[in-house]
N, C-alpha and C positions, 0 to 999 in steps of 0.2 A: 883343353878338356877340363882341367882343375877350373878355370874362370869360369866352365858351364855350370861345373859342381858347385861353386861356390854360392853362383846368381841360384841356381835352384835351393840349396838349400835356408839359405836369405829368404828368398820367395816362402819356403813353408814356412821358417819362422815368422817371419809376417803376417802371415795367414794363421797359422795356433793365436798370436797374440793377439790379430783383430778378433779370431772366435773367441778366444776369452775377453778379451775387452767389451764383444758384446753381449756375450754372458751374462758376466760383472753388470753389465749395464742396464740387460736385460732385469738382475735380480736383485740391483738399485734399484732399478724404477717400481718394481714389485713390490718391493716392500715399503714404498710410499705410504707415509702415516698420511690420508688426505684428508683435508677439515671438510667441516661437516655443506653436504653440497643441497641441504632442503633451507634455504634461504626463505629467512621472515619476509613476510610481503604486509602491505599496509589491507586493512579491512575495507571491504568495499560494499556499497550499497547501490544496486544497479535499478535502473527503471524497468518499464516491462519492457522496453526495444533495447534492451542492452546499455542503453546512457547512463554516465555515473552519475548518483544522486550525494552524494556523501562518501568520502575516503576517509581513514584513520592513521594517523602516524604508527609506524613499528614502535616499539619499547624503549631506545634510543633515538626518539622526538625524529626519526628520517622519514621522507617521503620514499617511498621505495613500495612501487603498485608492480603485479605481477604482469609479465608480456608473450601474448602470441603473436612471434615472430610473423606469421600469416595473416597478424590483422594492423602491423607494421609497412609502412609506406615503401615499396620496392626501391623506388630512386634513392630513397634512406641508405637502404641495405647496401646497395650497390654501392653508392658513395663511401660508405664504412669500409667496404672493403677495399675497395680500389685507394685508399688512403691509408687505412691501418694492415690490410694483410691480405694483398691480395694472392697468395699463393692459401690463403685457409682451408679451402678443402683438398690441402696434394700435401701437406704435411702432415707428420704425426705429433702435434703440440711444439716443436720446436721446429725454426727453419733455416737451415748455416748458410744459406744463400743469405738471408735476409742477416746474419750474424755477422758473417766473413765481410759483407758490405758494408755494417755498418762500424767492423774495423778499421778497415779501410782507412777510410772518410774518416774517421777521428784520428789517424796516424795522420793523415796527408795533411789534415784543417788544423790537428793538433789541438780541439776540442771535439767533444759532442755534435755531430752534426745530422747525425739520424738514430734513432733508435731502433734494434732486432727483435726487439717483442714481438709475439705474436697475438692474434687475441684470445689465443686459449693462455698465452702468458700472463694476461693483463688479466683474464679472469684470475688466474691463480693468483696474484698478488691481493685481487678483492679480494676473495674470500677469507686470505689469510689479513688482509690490511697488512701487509707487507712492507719491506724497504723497499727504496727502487735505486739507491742512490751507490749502493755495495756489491763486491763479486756475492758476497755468501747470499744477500736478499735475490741477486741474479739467479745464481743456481738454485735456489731453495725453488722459484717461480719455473725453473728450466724441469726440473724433478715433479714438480707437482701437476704440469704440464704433460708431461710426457703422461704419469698416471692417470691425468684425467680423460687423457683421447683413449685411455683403454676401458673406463667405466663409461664413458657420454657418448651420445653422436656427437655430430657437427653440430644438429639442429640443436640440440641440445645445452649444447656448450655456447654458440652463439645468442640463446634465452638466454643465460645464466648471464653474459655483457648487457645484453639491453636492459638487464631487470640489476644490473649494479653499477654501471659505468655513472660516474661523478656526474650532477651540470651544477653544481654550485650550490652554495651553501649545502642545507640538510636537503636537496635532492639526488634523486639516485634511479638512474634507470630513463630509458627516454621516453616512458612516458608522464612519470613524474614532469619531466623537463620540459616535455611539448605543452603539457597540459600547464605547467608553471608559466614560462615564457611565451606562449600562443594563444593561451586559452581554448585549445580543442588537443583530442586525442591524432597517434600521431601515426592513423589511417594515411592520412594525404596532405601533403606537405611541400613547399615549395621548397625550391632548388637554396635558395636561402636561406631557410628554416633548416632544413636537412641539413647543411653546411655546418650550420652555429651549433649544431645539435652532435655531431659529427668532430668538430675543434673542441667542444668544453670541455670533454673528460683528460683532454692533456693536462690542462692546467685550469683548473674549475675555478678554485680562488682568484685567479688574476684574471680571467676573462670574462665574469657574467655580466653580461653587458646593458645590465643597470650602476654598475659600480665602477666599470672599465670598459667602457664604449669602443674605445680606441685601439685595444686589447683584442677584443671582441670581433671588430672588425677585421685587422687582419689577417687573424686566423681562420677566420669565416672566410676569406677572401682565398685563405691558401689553400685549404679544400678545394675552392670552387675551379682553382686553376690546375690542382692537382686531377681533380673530378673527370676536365675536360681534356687535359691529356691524356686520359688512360681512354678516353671517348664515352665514359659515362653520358655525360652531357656535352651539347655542342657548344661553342667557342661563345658566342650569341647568346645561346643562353646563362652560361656562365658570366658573359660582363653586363647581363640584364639584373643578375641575380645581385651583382657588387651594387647594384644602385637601390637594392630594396632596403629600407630603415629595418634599423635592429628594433629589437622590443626595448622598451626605455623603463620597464618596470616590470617584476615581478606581479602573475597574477593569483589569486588567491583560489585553493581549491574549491568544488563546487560542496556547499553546505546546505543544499536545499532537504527537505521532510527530516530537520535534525531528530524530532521526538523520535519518528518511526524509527529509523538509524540507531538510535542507542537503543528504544527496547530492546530492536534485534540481536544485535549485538550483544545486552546482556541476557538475550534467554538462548543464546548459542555462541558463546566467546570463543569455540575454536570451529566456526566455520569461516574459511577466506573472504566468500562473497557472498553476500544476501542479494538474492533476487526475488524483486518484488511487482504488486500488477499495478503500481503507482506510473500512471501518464505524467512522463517530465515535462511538457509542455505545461499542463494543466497546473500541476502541481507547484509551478514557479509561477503562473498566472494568479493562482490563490493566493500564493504567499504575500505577493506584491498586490491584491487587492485587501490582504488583511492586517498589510501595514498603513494603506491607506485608509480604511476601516477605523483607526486609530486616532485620525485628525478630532472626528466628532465624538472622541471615549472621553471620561474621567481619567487624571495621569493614572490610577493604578488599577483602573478595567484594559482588556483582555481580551481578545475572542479567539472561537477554533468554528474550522469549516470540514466537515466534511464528505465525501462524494462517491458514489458507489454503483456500478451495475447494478439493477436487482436479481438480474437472469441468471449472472455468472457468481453473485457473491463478491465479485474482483472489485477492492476500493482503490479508488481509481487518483484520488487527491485526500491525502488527512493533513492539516493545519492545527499542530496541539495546541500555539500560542500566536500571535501575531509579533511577537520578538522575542524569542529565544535567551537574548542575551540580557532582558533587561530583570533585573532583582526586583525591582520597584513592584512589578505589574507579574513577578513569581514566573518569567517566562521557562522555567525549566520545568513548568508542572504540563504535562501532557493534558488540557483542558475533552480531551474527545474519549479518557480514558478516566478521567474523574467521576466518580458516584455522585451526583446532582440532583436534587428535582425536577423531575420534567416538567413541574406546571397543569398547564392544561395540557399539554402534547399528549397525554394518555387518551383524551376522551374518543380518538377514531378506534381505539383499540375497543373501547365501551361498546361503543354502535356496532362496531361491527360484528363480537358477540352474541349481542340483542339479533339483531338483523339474521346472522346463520340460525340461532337457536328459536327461532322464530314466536321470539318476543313483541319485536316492535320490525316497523318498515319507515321508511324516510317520512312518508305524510301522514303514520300514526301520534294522534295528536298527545303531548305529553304533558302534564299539570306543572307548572314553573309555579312552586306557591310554598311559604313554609312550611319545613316539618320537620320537627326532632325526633331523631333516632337513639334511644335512649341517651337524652344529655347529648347527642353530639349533632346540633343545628347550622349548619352550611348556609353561606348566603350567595347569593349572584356577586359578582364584582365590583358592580355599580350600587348595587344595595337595592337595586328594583325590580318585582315580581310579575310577570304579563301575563300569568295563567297559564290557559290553553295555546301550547305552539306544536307544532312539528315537529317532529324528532330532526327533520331537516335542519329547519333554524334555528333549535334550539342547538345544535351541533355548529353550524354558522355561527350563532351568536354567541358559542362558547359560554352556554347557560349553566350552572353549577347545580340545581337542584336537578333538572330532569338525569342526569348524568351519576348521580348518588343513586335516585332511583332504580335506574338501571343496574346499577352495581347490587343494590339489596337485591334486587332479583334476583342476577347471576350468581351473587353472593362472592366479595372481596377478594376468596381464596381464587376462586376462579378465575380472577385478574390476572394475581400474580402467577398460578400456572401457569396462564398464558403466554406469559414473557419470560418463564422458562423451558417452556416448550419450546419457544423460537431459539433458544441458546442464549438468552439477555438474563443477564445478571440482573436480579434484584432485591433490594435489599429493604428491608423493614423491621423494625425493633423488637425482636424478641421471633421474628419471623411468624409472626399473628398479624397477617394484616386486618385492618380498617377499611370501612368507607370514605377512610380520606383519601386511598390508593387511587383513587378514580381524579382527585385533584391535584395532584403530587406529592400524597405521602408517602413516597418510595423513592429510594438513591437508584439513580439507573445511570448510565453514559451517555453521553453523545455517541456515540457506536452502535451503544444499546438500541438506542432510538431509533437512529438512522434500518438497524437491523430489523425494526417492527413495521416500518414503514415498508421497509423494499419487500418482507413479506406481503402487505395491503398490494405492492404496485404489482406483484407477482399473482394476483386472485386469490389473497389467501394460503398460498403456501410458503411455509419459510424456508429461508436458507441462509445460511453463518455466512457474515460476511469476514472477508481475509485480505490483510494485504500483500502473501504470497501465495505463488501460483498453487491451489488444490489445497489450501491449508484451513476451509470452514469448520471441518471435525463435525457438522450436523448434519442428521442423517437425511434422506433427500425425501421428499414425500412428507413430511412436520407437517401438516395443516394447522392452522389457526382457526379458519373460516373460511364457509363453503364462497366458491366464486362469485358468487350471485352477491353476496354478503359485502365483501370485498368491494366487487365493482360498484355497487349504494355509496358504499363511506367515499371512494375515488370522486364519484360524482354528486357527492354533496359538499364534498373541498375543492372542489373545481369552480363551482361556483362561490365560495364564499367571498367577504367584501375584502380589496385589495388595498394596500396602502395610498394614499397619495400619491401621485407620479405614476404606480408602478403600468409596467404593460399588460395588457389583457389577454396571455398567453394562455393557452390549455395545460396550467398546472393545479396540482391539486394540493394544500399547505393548509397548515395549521400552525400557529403558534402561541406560546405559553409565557405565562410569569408566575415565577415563585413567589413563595410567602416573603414577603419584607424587600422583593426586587430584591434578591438575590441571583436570581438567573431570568435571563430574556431568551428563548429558542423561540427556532423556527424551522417545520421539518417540512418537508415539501417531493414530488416527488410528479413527472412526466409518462411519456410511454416509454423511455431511455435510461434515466437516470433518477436517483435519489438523493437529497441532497439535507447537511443539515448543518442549522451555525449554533454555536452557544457562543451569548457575550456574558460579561459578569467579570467578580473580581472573584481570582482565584483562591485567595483565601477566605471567601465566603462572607464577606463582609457585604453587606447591603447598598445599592445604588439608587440613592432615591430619585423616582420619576422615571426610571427603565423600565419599559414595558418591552414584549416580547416582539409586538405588530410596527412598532415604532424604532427599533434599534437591531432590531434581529433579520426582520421580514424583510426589507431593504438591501440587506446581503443575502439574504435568497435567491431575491430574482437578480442582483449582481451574476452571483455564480452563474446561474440557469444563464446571463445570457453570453458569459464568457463559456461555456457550452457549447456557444455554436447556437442557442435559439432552442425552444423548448418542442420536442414531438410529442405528436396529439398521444391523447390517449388511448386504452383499447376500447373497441364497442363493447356493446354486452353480450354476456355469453347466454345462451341460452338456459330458457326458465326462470329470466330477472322476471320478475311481479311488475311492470312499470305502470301508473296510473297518473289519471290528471289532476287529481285531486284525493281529497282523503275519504267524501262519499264515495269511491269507486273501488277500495277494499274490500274483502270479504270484512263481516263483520267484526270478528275477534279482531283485527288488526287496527280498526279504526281506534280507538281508546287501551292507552295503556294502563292494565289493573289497577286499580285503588289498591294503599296497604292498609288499610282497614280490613279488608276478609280475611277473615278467620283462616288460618293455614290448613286446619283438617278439612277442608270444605273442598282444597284444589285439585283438581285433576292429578292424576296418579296413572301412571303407566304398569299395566299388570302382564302386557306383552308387546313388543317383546324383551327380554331380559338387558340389561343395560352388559355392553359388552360380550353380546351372543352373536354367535356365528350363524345365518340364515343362508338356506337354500332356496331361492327365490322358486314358488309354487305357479301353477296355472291358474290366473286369475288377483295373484300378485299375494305380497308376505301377509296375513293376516295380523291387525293391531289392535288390541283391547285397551280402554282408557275404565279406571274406576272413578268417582266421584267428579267436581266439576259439575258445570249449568251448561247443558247441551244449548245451542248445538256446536260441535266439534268442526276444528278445523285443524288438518291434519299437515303436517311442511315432510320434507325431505330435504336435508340440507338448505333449508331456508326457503325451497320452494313449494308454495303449495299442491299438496296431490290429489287432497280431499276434503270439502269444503261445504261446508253450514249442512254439517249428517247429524241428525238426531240421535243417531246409534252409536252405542259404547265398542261395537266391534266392526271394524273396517277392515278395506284390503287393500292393498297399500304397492303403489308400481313404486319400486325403490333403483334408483341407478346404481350400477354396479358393472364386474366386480369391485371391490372395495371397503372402505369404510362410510359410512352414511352416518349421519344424525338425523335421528326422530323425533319430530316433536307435535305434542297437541297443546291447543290453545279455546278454551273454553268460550262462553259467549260473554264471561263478564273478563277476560281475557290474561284468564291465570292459566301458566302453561307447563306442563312436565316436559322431560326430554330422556334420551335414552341416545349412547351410540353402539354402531352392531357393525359386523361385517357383513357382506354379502358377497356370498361365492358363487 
C-alpha cells in the first residue's frame, strides 16, 4: 500500500512539474522578442504578362525577389521537404523526433551527422543571421521558432524560406537562385535544377557550382537520392537527374526597358512591383534592333524607339537609348522623354486642323512661293519654289511655306493648344509661340509625338499614352479633329514617297530634321499600332548629313515589321468629301486665301455664338455669317452641309449630340469658325 502511495504521489509530482514546466515554457515562448518578419525584397519591373523586365538589389547589394509559394515548382517544394523537414506541417516550430535523432547519430558517429532543424528553425536563424555553430545560437533559433508558428501559418513561414534561404554569393531566396543559375523563373523546373536549388542553402559558399562544381554535384546528387527514397521521385528519374550538367556560370539578371525601370522607381520608391503594359517580347526585339541601329551611327549618336496602341493608350515598347551603359553616346538620358524638336513631324498636326476647321482639303491647291511674315521669311528645304501644289503634296513633300501659311491662318496659338489638349508637353520661349511652331520651334518628346500621332490613328481623338496599366490621366473624348479630318492627313501619309528598299506596306509616316541636324524622327503609324524613332546625339550636338527620311525612317519600317507586319488602315468614315481632282471641290475649297485681304473684309460668324449650347430645331440650327464674298460654303466638323448659298443665313443639319465645329468659308476662301454643343 505505501509503494502504491508512493508511485502515485511521484506521478503528481511529475505532472505539477510538467504543468509548470509547460507553463514556464508556454510564457518563454511568449515573451519572444521576434525580429522583424516584413523582409526587404528586391524592386521589380514586371511586363504586361507578368515577366520580369528589370529587378533591383535590396540595400545590402543581395538579390532577394519576393515568392508565391503557388507560382513555385511543386516537385521543388516536395523535394525541400522531404530533405529538410519532412514532419513541417505536424510540428509546432520545433521537432524532438528529428532532435533526439539527430543526438543519436552524433553520440554513435561521435561527430555531426544530421542536423534537427527544422525549417521554421532555419527561417529563424535568417531573419536573425544567426549562429548555427552554438547551444545558445540553437536555442535562440528553438525560441524564435516556437514564436513564430504562433504569429505565421505554415504557408507563411515556408514564404519566408524560399524568399531567404542562401544559393550563393549575394543571392537569397529561390528565385533569385533559379533565375541566377537557369535563367528562368522557378515555375517549372527539373528534377535537377530542383536538387541544386534544394542542396545550396546548406552550404552556399562551398557549393555554387561555377566555383565548386564537384561540391555541387554531390550534394545535388544527395537530394536526388534522398528525394527518391522518400518516393518523391522515381529511382529512374533520380539517376537521369545525376547525368544532367550543372550550370557552369552565373546568369545575369534580366535588364531590359532599364529607363522605364528607374523612372518608375524614382516616382514611387516604396512600391515592391511596377506593373507595366510593356510587351517583353517586343521590348527585347527593339532593344536588340537599336543596338544594331548602332553600326551605321556616329560613335556619340543615339537612338530611342518608341511603340504604342492607340486604342488603349498602352505603350507597348519604349527604347530611351540604344546602350544604356555607354557615357560616350549619354545613354543614361531617357531620349523618348527629352524635349526636342520635332522638325517637320508637326506638319499632319497643321492639315489636319485646316482640314476639320474647313480651311483647306487634300487637293485644295496651296501657293508654295515667298513670303515674309513680318521679318520672319521661311524657305523650302531645298531652297525651291513650285507655286501652286496641293495641300496633298505639299504635305508629301514636306513643303515649308504652304504649312506657315496654314499655321497664319489657324494662328500659332492654336497649334500649341492643340498638343496640349492631347496632354503633350510643349514647350516654347517665353510660351508666345511663333510660326516657326509649324517647323519645329517647339521642345516636345518622343512620347509627345508618338502621343499626337496615335490621336491622328484614333480619327482625331486623343488619348495619354501610359506605360502602366490605366495610368493616361486624359480625359476620354479630347478631340483634336473631326474624323473626316483625321482620316485626309492618314491618307495622304500613306501614300507619301518611301525610302529606298523600304516595303510598300499600308503605313502612314512622316519624318522630320531639325535645324543644324540635330534630330532625325520618324513617326508613323498603321490600323494597330504607332510607332516613333529619334536618332541624334543626346547632348544636342549636331550630326551633319542626318536627315530624318534617311537615318530614322529605315527603323520605322524595322519596328513595323518586327510587329508582325503592318495592318491596313481604317476606311473612311462617313461624310469624307473624297474628289478626283481639285475641279470637283465646292468652290471655297479649290484655292487657299491670299494673305493679302484685308482682315475686316472676312467672314464673321454672328450665329451661332462660339461655345453655345444649341437645341437642334426643325429644319436644322440656324447660321448667320456677317461680311465675306458670297457665295458661302458651310462645314460641320469639316464636312460640308451647305454649299455655294448666296445667303448670309442658313440652316444647318449638325450631328449630334455633342460637340460640333462650325465653320464658313467665303468664295475668295477666308473662313470663320465657331464650336457649340448640340444637345
Amino acid at each position: 500500500m505505501r509503494a502504491w502511495r508512493r508511485a502515485a504521489w511521484s506521478l503528481l509530482v511529475l505532472a505539477v512539474l510538467l504543468a509548470a514546466a509547460m507553463v514556464a515554457l508556454d510564457r518563454w515562448v511568449a515573451a519572444t522578442e521576434l525580429p522583424p518578419l516584413e523582409v526587404e525584397t528586391s524592386v521589380e519591373v514586371l511586363a504586361r504578362d507578368g515577366r520580369l523586365l528589370r529587378a533591383f538589389t535590396v540595400a545590402d547589394g543581395r538579390w532577394r525577389l519576393a515568392v508565391d509559394p503557388a507560382r513555385v515548382d511543386p516537385g521543388y517544394l516536395a523535394m525541400l521537404l522531404a530533405y529538410e523537414d519532412h514532419r513541417f506541417y505536424r510540428h509546432a516550430g520545433v521537432d524532438p523526433w528529428a532532435l533526439a535523432r539527430a543526438g543519436f547519430l552524433s553520440v554513435r558517429y561521435g561527430r555531426r551527422v544530421a542536423g534537427g532543424s527544422t525549417l521554421t528553425m532555419q527561417v529563424a536563424r535568417l531573419l536573425e543571421d544567426g549562429a548555427t555553430g552554438t547551444w545558445r545560437g540553437k536555442l535562440r533559433q528553438m525560441r524564435v521558432a516556437l514564436a513564430l508558428e504562433r504569429v505565421r501559418s505554415k504557408e507563411q513561414i515556408l514564404a519566408l524560406y524560399l524568399q531567404l534561404a542562401p544559393m550563393g554569393g549575394n543571392l537569397e531566396g529561390v528565385r533569385a537562385g533559379s533565375i541566377a543559375w537557369f535563367g528562368e523563373e522557378p515555375e517549372r523546373l527539373t528534377e535537377a535544377e530542383a536538387a541544386l536549388l534544394v542542396a545550396l542553402p546548406q552550404a552556399p559558399t562551398t557549393r555554387m557550382p561555377d566555383e565548386h562544381p564537384e561540391a555541387a554535384r554531390e550534394a545535388r546528387d544527395r537530394v536526388l537520392a534522398r528525394a527518391a527514397a522518400a518516393g518523391v521521385i522515381t529511382e529512374e528519374a533520380a539517376a537521369a537527374a545525376t547525368r544532367e550538367a550543372l550550370p557552369t556560370t552565373r546568369r545575369p539578371f534580366p535588364t531590359s526597358a532599364p529607363h522605364v525601370a528607374d523612372r518608375l522607381r524614382a516616382a514611387h520608391p516604396d512600391v515592391p512591383v511596377h506593373r507595366t503594359t510593356l510587351d517583353a517580347e517586343l521590348q527585347a526585339a527593339l532593344e536588340a534592333l537599336a543596338t544594331s541601329a548602332l553600326v551605321d551611327l556616329p560613335a556619340p549618336a543615339t537612338l530611342a524607339l518608341l511603340v504604342a496602341d492607340p486604342d488603349s493608350g498602352a505603350i507597348l515598347a519604349s527604347v530611351g537609348s540604344a546602350d544604356d551603359t555607354s557615357d560616350a553616346r549619354r545613354g543614361f538620358v531617357d531620349m523618348t522623354q527629352a524635349l526636342r524638336s520635332p522638325g517637320s513631324t508637326l506638319k499632319p498636326l497643321v492639315y489636319g486642323l485646316a482640314f476639320s476647321d474647313g480651311l483647306a482639303h487634300p487637293e485644295t491647291l496651296l501657293n508654295d512661293r515667298p513670303e515674309d511674315y513680318g521679318g520672319y521669311a521661311p524657305q523650302n528645304f531645298d531652297g525651291v519654289f513650285r507655286g501652286p501644289v496641293t495641300a496633298r503634296e505639299a504635305l508629301q513633300a514636306s513643303l515649308n511655306l504652304p504649312v506657315v501659311a496654314l499655321t497664319e491662318a489657324l494662328g500659332p496659338a492654336r497649334l500649341l493648344a492643340a498638343m496640349r489638349q492631347a496632354g503633350v508637353e510643349a514647350v516654347v520661349p517665353g510660351d508666345a509661340p511663333g510660326l516657326a511652331v509649324a517647323l519645329g520651334g517647339v521642345g516636345v518628346s518622343l512620347e509627345g509625338l508618338v502621343q499626337l500621332y496615335a490621336a491622328i490613328a484614333r480619327g482625331g481623338e486623343a488619348r495619354g499614352l501610359s506605360v502602366v496599366p490605366g495610368g493616361s490621366g486624359l480625359p476620354a473624348g479630347s478631340r483634336l479633329m473631326t474624323p473626316e479630318a483625321a482620316w485626309h492627313v492618314a491618307d495622304v501619309l500613306a501614300e507619301a514617297p518611301r525610302p529606298a528598299g523600304s516595303p510598300d506596306a499600308p503605313l502612314a509616316f512622316k519624318t522630320g530634321t531639325s535645324s543644324g541636324h540635330r534630330d532625325a524622327l520618324a513617326l508613323g503609324f498603321d490600323g494597330a499600332h504607332v510607332v516613333g524613332v529619334w536618332v541624334g546625339r543626346a547632348d544636342g550636338t549636331p550630326v551633319p548629313g542626318m536627315y530624318g527620311v534617311e537615318v530614322a525612317a529605315p527603323v520605322l519600317f524595322e519596328v513595323f515589321a518586327r510587329l508582325g507586319g503592318t495592318v491596313a488602315l481604317p476606311p473612311a468614315p462617313p461624310g469624307v468629301l473624297e474628289v478626283a481632282s481639285n475641279a470637283a471641290l465646292p468652290e471655297p475649297l479649290r484655292q487657299f486665301g491670299a494673305r493679302t485681304v484685308v482682315v475686316e473684309d472676312a467672314p464673321r460668324l454672328t450665329f451661332p455664338p462660339d461655345g453655345s449650347a444649341l437645341v437642334p430645331l426643325p429644319g436644322g440650327v440656324p447660321a448667320r455669317v456677317e461680311r465675306g464674298t458670297a457665295p458661302f460654303t458651310w462645314f460641320a466638323d469639316g464636312a460640308p452641309v451647305v454649299v455655294g448659298s448666296y445667303e448670309r443665313e442658313s440652316r444647318l443639319e449638325l450631328p449630334g449630340p455633342g460637340f460640333v465645329t462650325v465653320s464658313v468659308v467665303d468664295a475668295e476662301g477666308r473662313g470663320a469658325r465657331v464650336r457649340v454643343e448640340v444637345r
